[in-house]
N, C-alpha and C positions, 0 to 999 in steps of 0.2 A: 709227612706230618705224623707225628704221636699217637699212638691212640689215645683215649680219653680215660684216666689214668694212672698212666704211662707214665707221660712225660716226658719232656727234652732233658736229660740230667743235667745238660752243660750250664743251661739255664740255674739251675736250681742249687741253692745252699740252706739245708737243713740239719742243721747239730742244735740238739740241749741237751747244756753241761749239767741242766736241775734234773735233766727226766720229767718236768711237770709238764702230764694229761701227755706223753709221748705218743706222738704220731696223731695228735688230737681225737683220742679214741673217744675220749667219754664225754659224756654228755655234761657241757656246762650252760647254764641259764643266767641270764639278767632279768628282774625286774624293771620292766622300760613304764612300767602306767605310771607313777608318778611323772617323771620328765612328760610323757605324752601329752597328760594333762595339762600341765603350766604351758605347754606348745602350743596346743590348740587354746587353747584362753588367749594367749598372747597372739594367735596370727589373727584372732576373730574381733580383737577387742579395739573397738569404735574404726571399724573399717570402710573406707567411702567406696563407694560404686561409682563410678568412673563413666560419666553421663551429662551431655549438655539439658537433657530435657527435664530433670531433677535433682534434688538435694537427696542422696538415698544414703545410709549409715550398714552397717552391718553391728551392732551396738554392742550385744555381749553373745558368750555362750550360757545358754539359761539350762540347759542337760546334756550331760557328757556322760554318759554309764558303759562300761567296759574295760579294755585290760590288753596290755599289750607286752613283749615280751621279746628277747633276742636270744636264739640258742646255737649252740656251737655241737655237732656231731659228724666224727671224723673227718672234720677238716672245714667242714659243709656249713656258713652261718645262712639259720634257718629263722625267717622274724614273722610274728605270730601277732595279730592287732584286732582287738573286734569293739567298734566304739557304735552307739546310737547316740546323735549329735542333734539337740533342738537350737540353732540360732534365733536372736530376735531383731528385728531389724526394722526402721523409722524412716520418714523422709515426707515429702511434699513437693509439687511439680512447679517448676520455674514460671508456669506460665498459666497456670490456675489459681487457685485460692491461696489463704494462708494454711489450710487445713491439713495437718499435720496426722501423718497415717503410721502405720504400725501391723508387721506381721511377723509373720516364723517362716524358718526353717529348716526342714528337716530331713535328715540323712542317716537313715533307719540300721543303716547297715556298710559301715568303711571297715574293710577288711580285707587282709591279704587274697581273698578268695574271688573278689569284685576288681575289675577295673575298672581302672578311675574314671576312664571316661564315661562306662557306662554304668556308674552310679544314681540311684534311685536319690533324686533330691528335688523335694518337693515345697513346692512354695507356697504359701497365705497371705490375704490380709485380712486386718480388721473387721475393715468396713468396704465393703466392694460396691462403693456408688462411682460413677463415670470416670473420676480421680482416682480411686482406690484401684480402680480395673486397669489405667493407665499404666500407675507405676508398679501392678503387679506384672503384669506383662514385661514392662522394662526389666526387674528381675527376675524374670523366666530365660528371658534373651541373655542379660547381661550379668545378673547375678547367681547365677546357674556357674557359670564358666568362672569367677572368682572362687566362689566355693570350691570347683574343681581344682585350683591352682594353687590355693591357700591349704587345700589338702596334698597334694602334691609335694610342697616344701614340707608339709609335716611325715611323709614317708620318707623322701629322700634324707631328712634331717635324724630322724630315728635310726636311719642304716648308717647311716655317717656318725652318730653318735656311740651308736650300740655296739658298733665291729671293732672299736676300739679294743686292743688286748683280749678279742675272744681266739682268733687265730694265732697258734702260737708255729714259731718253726719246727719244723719235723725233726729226725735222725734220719739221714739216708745217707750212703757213700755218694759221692760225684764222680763222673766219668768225663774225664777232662782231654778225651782224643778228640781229635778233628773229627769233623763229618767224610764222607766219602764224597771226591773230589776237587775236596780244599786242600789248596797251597800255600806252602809257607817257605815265605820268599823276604829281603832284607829288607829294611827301611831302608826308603830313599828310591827302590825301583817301582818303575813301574810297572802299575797292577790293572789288569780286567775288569772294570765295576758298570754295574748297571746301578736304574734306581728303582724306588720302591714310590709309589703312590696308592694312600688308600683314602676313603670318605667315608666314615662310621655318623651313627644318630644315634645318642642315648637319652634314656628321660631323666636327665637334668638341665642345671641351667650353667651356662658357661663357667661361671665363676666354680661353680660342684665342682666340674671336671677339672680345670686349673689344678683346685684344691687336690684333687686324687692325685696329681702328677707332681706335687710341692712341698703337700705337709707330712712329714714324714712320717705320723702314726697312720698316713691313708697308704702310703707307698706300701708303709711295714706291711696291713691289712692285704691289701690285693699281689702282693711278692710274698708272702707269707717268709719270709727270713730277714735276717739283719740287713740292714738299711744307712749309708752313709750319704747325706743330704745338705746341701748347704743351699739354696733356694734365691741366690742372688747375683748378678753377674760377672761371672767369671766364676762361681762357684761349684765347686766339683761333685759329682755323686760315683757312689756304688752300691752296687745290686747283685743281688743271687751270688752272694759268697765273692765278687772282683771278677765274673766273670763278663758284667757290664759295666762300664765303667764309663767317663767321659765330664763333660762343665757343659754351664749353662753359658751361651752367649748374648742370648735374647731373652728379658721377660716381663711379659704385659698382663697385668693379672686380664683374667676370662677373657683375654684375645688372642695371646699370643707367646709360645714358648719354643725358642730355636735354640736347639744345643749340639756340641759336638758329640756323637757318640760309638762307643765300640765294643765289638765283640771280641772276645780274649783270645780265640782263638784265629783272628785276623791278622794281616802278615803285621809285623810289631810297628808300633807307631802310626797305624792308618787306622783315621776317621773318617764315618759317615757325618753328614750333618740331617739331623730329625727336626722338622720344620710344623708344629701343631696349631693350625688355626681354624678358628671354629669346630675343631674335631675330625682336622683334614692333618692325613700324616704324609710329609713328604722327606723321603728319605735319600739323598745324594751321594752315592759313591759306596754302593755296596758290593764289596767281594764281587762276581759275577758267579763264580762257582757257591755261593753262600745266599740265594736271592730269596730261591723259596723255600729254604728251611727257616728265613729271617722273615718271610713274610708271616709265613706259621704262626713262630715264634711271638712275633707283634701280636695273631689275634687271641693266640690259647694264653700267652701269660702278662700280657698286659690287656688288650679288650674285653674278654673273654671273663678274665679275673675284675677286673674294674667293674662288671658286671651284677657276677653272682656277690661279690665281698658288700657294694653299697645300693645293688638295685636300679640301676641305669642302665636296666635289658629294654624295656620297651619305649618305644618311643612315639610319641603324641602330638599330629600336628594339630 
C-alpha cells in the first residue's frame, strides 16, 4: 500500500492547463453562514416529534448566533462551524387535557470540535405541572435524538455543498507501468481472478453515499481530477485521467449501484463487476496478481477520500 502522501500514480490524473492555486497550495475560504443559516431554519421549522403519546412540534428557530466556513489547504478541505442554537417547541398529551405547553431548546455549542452525539442539548418547559413534566421527558427521550439527526443532515449537507469546486486537480506526471507481478495477457484468454469483499459504515445516509458515487461534482471532489460520468444504465464513466474506466449496469438510487469495472492496466478487455449495497462492496473477478493493491486502492482513493472531501469518517449507531 502507499504511504500517506504518496500515492498510487496509476490511480491518479492531475494536469491544469490554468495553473489556478497549483497543487492546491493556498489557502482558499468560502463563506458557508449564510447557507447554514437558511439550513437550520429550514430543517427546524414546524417539525413534529414522532410519538403516540403526544402532539409535540419543534415550531421555529428562535437564536441561531455563529459562523461557519469551508477552507481548502493543500489539497486538505478543512470545514469550520460554531452556532448557539435556542429552538422553541409546543404540543399537549393525547391523553390528558386540552392544555397546550411550550418550551426551548438549546444547543449551546455545535461545532466541528463536539460530536454529535455527545452534544450538550438541553431541554425546558413552560409550565412543569404533571403534563408539562410528561411531555418534557418525552423530549429528553425522543426529542434529544431528532435534534441530533436534524443537525446531522445540516453537517453532512454543509460538506456536500461547500467542497464543491474547492479541490481542484493537481499537476503531477503519471507512471503508467504495471505493478510487480501483473500480467498482461490477450483478450479472450483466460485469466487468474479472485474477489474482493468489503463492509464499510459512514455517517450518512444512504441516499449521501449514492450521491458521492453519481453526481459528478461529488466524484470530481473525492477523485480530485477530471471526471467523465453518465449516472444511468448502461452509461459509462472515467476516472483518474482513463485509468478507471467501465458502465453502470445496475442503479437504485440509496440502494443499489452494480457496474462493470476496470483497471487500465488489466489484461485488455477484462472486467470486474463492483456490486455497492448498503455500503457493501463486492467485487467479482479481480486480476489475482492485482487483489491487494485494488483492495488498497478502494480504501485510500475512494473510502478514504469520500471521507475526508464530505465527512462521512464517523459513524453513529
Amino acid at each position: 500500500m502507499a504511504k500517506w502522501g504518496e500515492g498510487d500514480p496509476r490511480w491518479i490524473v492531475e494536469e491544469r492547463p490554468d495553473a489556478t492555486n497549483v497543487n492546491n497550495w493556498h489557502w482558499t475560504e468560502k463563506n458557508a453562514s449564510p447557507w447554514s443559516q437558511e439550513r437550520i431554519k429550514e430543517l427546524f421549522n414546524d417539525l413534529s416529534v414522532n410519538t403516540a403519546e403526544a402532539n409535540i412540534k419543534i415550531t421555529e428557530v428562535e437564536k441561531l448566533e455563529g459562523e461557519a466556513s469551508a477552507n481548502n489547504r493543500k489539497g486538505k478541505l478543512i470545514f469550520f462551524y460554531e452556532w448557539d442554537i435556542v429552538l422553541k417547541w409546543g404540543g399537549k398529551l393525547n391523553s390528558g387535557s386540552d392544555k397546550e405547553f411550550s418550551g426551548k431548546i438549546k444547543v449551546p455549542n455545535l461545532s466541528e470540535e463536539n460530536d454529535i452525539s455527545e452534544l450538550d442539548i438541553q431541554i425546558s418547559v413552560k409550565d412543569e405541572d404533571q403534563e408539562g413534566s410528561k411531555l418534557k421527558q418525552i423530549m429528553l427521550k425522543l426529542g434529544k435524538e431528532l435534534v441530533r439527526a436534524q443537525l446531522a443532515k445540516y453537517i453532512s449537507g454543509l460538506k456536500e455543498e461547500f467542497s464543491k469546486g474547492m479541490i481542484l486537480p493537481k499537476k503531477r506526471k503519471i507512471n503508467m507501468e504495471p505493478v510487480a507481478n501483473s500480467e498482461k495477457k490477450q483478450t479472450g484468454l483466460k485469466i487468474d481472478t479472485t474477489n474482493i469483499k468489503q463492509t464499510l459504515k459512514f455517517q450518512c445516509t444512504a441516499q449521501e453515499f449514492y450521491d458521492a458515487l453519481t453526481r459528478i461534482e461529488m466524484v470530481t471532489a473525492f477523485t480530485r481530477g477530471h471526471v467523465k460520468l453518465d449516472p444511468v444504465k448502461g452509461g459509462k464513466f472515467e476516472l483518474f485521467g482513463g485509468n478507471i474506466v467501465g458502465k453502470f449496469d445496475e442503479l437504485v438510487p440509496a440502494k443499489k449501484i452494480v457496474k462493470q469495472w476496470r483497471y487500465k492496466q488489466w489484461p485488455e478487455g477484462h472486467y470486474s463487476t463492483s456490486d455497492h449495497t448498503e455500503v457493501t462492496l463486492e467485487q467479482i473477478g479481480v486480476p489475482r496478481g492485482e487483489a491487494d493493491v485494488t483492495k488498497d486502492n478502494w480504501q485510500r482513493y475512494y473510502w478514504d477520500a469520500i471521507k475526508q472531501a464530505f465527512g462521512f469518517g464517523a459513524f453513529f449507531t
